[in-house]
N, C-alpha and C positions, 0 to 999 in steps of 0.2 A: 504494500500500500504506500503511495504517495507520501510525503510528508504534510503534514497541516500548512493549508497557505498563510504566510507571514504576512499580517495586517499593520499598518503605521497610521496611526488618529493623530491628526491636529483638530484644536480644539484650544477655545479660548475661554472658554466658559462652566458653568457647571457637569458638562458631562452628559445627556441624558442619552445624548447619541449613542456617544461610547459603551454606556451603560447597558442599551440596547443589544448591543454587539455581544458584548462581555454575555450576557443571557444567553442570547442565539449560541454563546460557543459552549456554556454550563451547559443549554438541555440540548447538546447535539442537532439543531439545528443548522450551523456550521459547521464545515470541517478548517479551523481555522485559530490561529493563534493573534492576540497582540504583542506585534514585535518593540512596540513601546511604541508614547505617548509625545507628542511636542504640543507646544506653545508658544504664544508671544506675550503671556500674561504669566508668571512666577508663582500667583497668589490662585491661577485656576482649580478649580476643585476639583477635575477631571483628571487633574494629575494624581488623585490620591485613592484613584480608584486602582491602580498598578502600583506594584513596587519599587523602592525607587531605582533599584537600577534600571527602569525602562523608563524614567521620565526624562525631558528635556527642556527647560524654559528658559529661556534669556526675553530681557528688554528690550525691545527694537532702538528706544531712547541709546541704552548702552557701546551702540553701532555706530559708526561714521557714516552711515547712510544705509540707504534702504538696501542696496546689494550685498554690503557687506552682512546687514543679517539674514538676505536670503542664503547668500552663500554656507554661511555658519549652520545653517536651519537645514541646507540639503543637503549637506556632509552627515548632519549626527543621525539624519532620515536615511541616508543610503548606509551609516554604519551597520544599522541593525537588519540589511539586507531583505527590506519588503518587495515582498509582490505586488501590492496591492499599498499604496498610500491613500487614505479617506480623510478628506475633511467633513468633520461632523460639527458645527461649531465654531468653526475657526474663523475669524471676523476680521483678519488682516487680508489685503490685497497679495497674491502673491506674484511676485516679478516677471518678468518672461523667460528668463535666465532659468529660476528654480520649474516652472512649468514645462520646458523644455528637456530639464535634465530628468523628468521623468514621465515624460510624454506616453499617453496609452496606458499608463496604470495610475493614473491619479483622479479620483472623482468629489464630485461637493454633492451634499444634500442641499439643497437649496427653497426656501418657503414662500412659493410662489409656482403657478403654473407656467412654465419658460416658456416661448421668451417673455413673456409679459412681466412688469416689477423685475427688471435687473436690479441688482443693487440692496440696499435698504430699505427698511420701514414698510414694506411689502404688506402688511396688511391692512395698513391704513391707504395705502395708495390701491387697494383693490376695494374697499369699501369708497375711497374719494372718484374712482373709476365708474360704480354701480354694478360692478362684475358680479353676476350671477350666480360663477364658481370660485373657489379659490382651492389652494393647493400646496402642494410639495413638488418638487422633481431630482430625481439623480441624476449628474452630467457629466460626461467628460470635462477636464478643468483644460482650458486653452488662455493664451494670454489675454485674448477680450475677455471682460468680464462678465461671469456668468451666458457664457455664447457657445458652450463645448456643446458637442450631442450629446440628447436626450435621451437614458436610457429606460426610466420609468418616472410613473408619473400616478399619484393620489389626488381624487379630488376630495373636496367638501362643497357644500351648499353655505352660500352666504344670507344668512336670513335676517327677519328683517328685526330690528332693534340689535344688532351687533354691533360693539364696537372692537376695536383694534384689540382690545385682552379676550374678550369672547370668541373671536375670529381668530387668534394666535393658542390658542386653546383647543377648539376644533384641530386646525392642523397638525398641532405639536403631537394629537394625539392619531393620525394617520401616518406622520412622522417615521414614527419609529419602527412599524410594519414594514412599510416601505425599505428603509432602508436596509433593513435585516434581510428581505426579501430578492432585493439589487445585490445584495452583496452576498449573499447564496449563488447566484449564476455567475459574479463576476469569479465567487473562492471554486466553485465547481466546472469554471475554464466553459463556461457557454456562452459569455459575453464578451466581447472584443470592441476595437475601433481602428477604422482604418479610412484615411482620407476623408474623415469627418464624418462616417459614417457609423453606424453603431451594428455591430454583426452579432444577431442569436443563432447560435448552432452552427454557423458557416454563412449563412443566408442574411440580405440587409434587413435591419428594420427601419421602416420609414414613417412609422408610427412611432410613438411611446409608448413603449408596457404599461399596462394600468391596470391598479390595485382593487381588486374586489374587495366586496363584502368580509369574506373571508381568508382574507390577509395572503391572496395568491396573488400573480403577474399573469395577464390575458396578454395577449393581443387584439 
């Protein structure tokens, strides 16, 4: 048998992603390990979910610029020899240098239905919208922001007396299926990307995967 594919989470925040993951790998739902954790926050919570030899956090402030802590950030990431790098959480932009050096195996969760809401604040800008749905997506990470392919996608309904904590609330909590579920076909080698396209099984998809009921991926 294979060895467990080696996972690398950034994350800048409390964790719930990783959390997520760290579950799927307890009840065998993944076959998959965390090869450790980074940050650009010291004080993140998410780091105290792993031990500490698999954490990583430095200060972006501490850097002579924004390369120089990509640089540092992609080094201590390809130490620990992942497959698979996921950002779950992670709230810093990352450069095109560190995207590059790990092109094809690096994806974000991201809380919004793409392309729509790049960026931030994503749920008030879908309620300032009047969007009908709103959502999560897994993507390839490429140097435009939030613009990789799409490789699945959760919705929710946006109903009416919602605001931006009721609306981030729904999501957070399709959230986590999702990504447990994207990162099963990416650790189980059915997911790929190639010229920007997103490959299940060998074959394109030109859709996004989308999350049922039941915490599966359709087409």
């Amino acid at each position: 048998m294979n060895a467990p594919a080696r996972i690398a989470v950034l994350a800048s925040g409390r964790g719930s992603n990783l959390q997520c993951l760290l579950d799927g790998i307890a009840d065998g739902q993944l076959y998959a390990c965390i090869a450790g954790v980074f940050s650009d926050n010291p004080g993140a919570a998410a780091l105290d979910k792993v031990a500490p030899a698999q954490r990583w956090a430095r200060a972006p402030r501490d850097f002579d610029n924004r390369d120089a802590f990509d640089a540092a950030l992609g080094d201590a990431v390809a130490a620990c020899a992942p497959d698979w790098i996921v950002c779950a959480g992670y709230m810093r932009i990352l450069g095109a240098g560190f995207v590059q050096r790990f092109a094809g195996r690096l994806v974000n969760i991201h809380p919004s239905l793409l392309p729509l809401h790049k960026g931030l604040h994503t749920h008030a800008r879908a309620l300032e919208a009047g969007d009908a749905e709103h959502g999560a997506s897994v993507h390839f990470v490429v140097p435009e922001l939030d613009a990789g392919a799409v490789i699945a996608q959760a919705r929710v309904p946006v109903l009416a007396g919602d605001d931006a904590t009721t609306l981030a609330a729904r999501v957070l909590a399709v959230e986590h299926p999702l990504l447990r579920a994207t990162v099963r076909l990416l650790v189980d080698g059915r997911v790929t990307e190639r010229d920007g396209t997103v490959l299940l099984d060998g074959q394109s998809l030109f859709n996004p995967l989308r999350l049922d009921s039941a915490g599966t991926l359709t087409s």
